[in-house]
N, C-alpha and C positions, 0 to 999 in steps of 0.2 A: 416760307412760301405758302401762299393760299391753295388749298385743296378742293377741287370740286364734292360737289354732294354724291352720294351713291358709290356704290362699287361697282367696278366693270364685270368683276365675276357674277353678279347679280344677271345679265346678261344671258351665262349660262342657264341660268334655274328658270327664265322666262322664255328660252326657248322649247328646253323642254315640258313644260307649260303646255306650249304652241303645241306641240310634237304629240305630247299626248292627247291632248284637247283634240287634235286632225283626226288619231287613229281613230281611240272611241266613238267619235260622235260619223266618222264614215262609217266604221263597224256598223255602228245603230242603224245606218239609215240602208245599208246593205242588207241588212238582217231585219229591219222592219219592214222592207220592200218584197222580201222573196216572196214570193207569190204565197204559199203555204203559212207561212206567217202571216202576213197580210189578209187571208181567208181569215184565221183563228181570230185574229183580233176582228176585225169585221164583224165575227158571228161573235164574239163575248162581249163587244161595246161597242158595235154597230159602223157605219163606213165613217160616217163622220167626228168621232172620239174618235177613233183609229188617225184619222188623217190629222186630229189636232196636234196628239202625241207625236207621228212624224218630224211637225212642224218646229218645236223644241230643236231637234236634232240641227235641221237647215237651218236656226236662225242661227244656235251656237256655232256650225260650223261656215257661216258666214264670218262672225265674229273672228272666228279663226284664223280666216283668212285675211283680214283685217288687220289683225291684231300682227301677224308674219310681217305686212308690207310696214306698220307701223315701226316696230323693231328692225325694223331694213333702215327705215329713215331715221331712226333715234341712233343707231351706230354707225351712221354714213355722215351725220352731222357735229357728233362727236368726235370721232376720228379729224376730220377737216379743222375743228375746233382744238383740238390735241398738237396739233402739227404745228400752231401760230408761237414765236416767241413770247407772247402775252395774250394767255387765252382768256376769254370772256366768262368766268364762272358762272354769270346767270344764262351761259349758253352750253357752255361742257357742264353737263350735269349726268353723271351717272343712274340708274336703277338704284332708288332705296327698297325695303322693305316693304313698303309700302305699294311702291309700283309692281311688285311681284301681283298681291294681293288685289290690285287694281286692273289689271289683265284677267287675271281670274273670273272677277266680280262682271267683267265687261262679255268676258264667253256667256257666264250664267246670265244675267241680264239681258243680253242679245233674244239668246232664248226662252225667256220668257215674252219678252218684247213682242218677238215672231208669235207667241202663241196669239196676243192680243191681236195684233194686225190681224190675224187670221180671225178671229172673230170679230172685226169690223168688218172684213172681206163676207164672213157666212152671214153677217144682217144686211148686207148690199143683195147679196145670193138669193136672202128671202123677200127682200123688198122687190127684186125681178123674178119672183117666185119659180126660180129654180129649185128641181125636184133634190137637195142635200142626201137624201139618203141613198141617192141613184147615181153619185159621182162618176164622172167619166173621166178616162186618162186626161185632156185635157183639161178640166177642174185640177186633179191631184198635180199637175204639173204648173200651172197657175199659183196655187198655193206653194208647192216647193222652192219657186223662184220668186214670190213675195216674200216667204220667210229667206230664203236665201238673201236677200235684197236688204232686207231688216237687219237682220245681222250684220252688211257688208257697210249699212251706213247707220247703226245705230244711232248716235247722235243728232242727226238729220230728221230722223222719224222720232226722234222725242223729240226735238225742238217745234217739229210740226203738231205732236201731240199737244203739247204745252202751249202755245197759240189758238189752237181750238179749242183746247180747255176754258181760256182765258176768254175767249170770244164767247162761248158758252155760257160762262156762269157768270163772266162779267156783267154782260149785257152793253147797252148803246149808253151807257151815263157816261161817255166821254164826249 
């Protein structure tokens, strides 16, 4: 009898993956936010480096959250797939090694991601020549829910990247 790809124990290692991916990256953003904190880094690298690093944090922990609903649906469709007298192997497919690894790659990603958007967000900021250095709660709350946002559709905002990419350097020879 044919065997699906992946092991379902794979499953476990990729939640807590998730799990840790949650604590850390709320930690960070708990602790990058206390006010005292937030002073120190302010005065060693100014409001706005301070708010970029934040941004890392939201877009991974976007991803994060992402990445939970994703593994809700890859074991919800599994299972259903599991259940059939004659299950469809290129549908039951378990977590390889690989998919561990790709979760992963998709939290760090996210958050770098987030960093960028954010500096397309600070060249819009300067081009309506808002005062960056002088951030006000809603700025930093702007930015926390773009990076949040980033992270929560990665895919989405690179496929958008990569179309203006293309539109940019292609040019109109079509």
């Amino acid at each position: 009898m044919e065997k699906p790809v992946g092991k379902k124990e794979n499953y476990k290692t990729i939640s807590i993956i998730i799990y840790i991916s949650f604590i850390l990256n709320g930690i960070s953003l708990i602790i990058l936010n206390v006010n005292l904190v937030d002073l120190w880094l302010d005065n060693q690298f100014g409001n706005i480096k301070s708010e970029i690093l934040k941004q890392f944090f939201y877009g991974a922990l976007g991803a994060t959250i992402f990445s939970s609903f994703f593994l809700g649906d890859d074991v919800e469709l599994n299972e259903l797939e599991s259940l059939k007298d004659q299950p469809d192997f290129t549908i039951l497919r378990y977590p390889t090694k690989e998919d561990i690894h790709l979760y992963f790659q998709r939290i760090i990603s996210s958050g770098v991601l987030a960093v960028f958007g954010i500096f397309v967000l600070i060249v819009g900021f300067g081009y309506l020549d808002i005062d960056l250095e002088n951030l006000n709660f809603k700025h930093k709350i702007l930015f926390g829910l773009v990076s949040l946002m980033i992270g929560l559709f990665q895919g989405n905002f690179y496929e958008k990247l990569k179309s203006i990419f293309e539109k940019v350097f292609k040019g109109d020879n079509e």
